[in-house]
PASEBA-1860 file (N, C-alpha, C; in nm, 3 decimals):
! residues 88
1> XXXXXXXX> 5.509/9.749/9.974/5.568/9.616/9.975/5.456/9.514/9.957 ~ 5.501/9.426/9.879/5.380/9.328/9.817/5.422/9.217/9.967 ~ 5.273/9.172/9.978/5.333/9.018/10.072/5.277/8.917/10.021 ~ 5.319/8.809/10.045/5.274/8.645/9.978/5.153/8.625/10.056 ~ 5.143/8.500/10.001/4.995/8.473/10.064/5.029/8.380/10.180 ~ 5.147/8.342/10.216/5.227/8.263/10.339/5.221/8.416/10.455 ~ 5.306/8.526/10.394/5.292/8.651/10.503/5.143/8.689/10.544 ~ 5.075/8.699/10.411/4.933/8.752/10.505/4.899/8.610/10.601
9> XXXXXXXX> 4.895/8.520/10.568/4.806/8.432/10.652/4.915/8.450/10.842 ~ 5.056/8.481/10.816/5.182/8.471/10.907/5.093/8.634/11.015 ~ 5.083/8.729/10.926/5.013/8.879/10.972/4.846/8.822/11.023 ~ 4.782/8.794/10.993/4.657/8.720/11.002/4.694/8.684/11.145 ~ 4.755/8.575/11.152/4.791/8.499/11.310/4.825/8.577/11.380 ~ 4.944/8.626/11.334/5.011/8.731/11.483/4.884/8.842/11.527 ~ 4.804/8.879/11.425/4.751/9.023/11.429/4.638/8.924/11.557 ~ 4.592/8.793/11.562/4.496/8.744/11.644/4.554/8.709/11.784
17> XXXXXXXX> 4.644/8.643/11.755/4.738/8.616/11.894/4.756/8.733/11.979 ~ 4.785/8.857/11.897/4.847/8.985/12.014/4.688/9.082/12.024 ~ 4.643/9.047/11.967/4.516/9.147/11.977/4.526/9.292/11.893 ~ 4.630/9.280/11.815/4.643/9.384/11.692/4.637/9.411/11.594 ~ 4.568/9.548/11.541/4.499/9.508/11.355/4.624/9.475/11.291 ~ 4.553/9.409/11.192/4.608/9.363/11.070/4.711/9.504/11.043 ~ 4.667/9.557/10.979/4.757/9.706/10.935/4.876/9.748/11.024 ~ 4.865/9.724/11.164/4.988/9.782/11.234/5.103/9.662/11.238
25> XXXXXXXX> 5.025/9.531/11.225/5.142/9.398/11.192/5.221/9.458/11.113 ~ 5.143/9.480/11.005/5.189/9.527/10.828/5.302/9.590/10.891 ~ 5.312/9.714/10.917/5.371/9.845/10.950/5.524/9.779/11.025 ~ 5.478/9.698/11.143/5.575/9.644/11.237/5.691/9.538/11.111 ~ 5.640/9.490/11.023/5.694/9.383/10.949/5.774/9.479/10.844 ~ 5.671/9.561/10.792/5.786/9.670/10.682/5.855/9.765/10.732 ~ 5.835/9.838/10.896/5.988/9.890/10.942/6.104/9.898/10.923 ~ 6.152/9.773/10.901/6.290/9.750/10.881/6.329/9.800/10.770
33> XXXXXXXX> 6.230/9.765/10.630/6.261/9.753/10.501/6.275/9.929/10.453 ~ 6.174/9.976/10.512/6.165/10.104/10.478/6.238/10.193/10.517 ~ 6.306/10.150/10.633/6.449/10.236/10.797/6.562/10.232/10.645 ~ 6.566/10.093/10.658/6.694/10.067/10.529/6.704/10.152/10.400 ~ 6.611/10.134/10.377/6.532/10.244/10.213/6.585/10.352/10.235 ~ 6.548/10.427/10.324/6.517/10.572/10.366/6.658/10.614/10.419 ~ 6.780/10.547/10.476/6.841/10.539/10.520/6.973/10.555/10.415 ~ 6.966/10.457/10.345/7.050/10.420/10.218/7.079/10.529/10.131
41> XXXXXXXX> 6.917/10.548/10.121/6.888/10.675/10.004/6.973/10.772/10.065 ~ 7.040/10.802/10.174/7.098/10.965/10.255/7.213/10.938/10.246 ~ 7.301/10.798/10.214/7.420/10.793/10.199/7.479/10.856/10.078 ~ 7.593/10.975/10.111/7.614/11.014/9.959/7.758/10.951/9.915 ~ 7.759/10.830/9.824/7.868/10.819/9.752/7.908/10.884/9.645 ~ 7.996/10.947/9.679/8.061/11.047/9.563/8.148/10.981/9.459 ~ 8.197/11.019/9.358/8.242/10.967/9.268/8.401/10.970/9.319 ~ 8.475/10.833/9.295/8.616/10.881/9.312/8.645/10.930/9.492
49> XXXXXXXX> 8.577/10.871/9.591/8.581/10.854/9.685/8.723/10.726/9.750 ~ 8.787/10.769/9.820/8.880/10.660/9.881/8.845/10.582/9.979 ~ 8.897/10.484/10.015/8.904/10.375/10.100/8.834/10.437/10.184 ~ 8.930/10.560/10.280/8.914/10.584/10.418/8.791/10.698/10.389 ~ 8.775/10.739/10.281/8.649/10.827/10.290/8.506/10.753/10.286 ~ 8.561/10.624/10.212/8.417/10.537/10.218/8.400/10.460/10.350 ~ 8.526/10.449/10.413/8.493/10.398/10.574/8.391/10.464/10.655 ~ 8.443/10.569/10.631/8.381/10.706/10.730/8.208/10.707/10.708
57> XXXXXXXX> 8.137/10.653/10.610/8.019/10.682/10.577/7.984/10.551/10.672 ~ 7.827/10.527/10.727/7.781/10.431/10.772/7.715/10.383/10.653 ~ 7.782/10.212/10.649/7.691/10.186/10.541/7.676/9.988/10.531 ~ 7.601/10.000/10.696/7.575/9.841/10.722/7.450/9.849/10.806 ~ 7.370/9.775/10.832/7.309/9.783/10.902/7.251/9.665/10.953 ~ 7.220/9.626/11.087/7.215/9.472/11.114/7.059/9.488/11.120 ~ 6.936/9.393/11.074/6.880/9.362/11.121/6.832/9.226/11.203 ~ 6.775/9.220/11.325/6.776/9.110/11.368/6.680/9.010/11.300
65> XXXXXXXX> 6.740/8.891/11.291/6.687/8.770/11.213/6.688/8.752/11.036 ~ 6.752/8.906/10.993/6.756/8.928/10.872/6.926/8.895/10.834 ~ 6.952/8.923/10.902/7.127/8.964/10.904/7.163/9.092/10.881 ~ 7.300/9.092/10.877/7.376/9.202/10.811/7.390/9.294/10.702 ~ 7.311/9.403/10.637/7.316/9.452/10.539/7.423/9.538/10.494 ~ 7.529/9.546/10.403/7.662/9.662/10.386/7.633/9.713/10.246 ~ 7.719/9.780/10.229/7.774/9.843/10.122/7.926/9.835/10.097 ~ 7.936/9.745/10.006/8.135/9.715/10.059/8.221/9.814/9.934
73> XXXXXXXX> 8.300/9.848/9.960/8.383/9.913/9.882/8.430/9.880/9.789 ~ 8.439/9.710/9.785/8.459/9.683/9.639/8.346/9.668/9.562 ~ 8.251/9.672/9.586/8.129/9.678/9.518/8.111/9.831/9.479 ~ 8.137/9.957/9.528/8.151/10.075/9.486/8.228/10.095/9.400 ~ 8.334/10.042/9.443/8.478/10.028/9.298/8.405/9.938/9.169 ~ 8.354/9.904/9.154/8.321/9.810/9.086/8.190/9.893/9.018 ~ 8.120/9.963/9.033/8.034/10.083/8.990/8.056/10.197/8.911 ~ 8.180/10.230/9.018/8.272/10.343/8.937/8.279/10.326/8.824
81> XXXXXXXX> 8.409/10.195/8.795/8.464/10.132/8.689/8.357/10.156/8.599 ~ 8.227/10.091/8.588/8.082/10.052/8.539/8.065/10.185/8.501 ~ 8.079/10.287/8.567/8.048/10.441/8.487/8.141/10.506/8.410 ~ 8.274/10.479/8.462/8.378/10.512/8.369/8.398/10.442/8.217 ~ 8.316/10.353/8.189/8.346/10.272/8.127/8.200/10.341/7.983 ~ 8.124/10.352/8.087/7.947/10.422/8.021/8.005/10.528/7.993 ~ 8.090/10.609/8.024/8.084/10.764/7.983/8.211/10.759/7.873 ~ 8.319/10.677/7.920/8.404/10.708/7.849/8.461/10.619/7.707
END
């Protein structure tokens, strides 16, 4: 993950204030991003999946101060379509 030059100077401070390297700020700040990544990637949407089968998958995740991240079903429907459309 790339950071601006606003985050390093933001990692810079905190890393002096708490008495912690630079690198484990890093780590503490890209947690989230990478939980999500890693997380996402294990969800399997299958093709032609229903409502209640796409309920059943977890596929939101809150982070604090970030908000709410989902995967909504009409946005899956809306993919499908997008492949049915590529193949056929």
């Amino acid at each position: 993950m790339k950071f601006s030059r606003a985050d390093h100077e933001k990692i810079k401070e905190l890393s002096s204030k708490h008495n912690l390297p630079i690198e484990m700020i890093e780590g503490i700040v890209i947690a989230p991003y990478e939980f999500i990544q890693e997380e996402s990637k294990r969800i399997e949407f299958k093709d032609g999946m229903t409502r209640s089968e796409f309920d059943e998958l977890k596929t939101n995740f809150n982070i604090p101060s970030l908000g709410k991240l989902y995967a909504s079903h009409f946005m899956y429907k809306e993919i499908q379509n997008k492949k049915k459309k590529k193949l056929g």
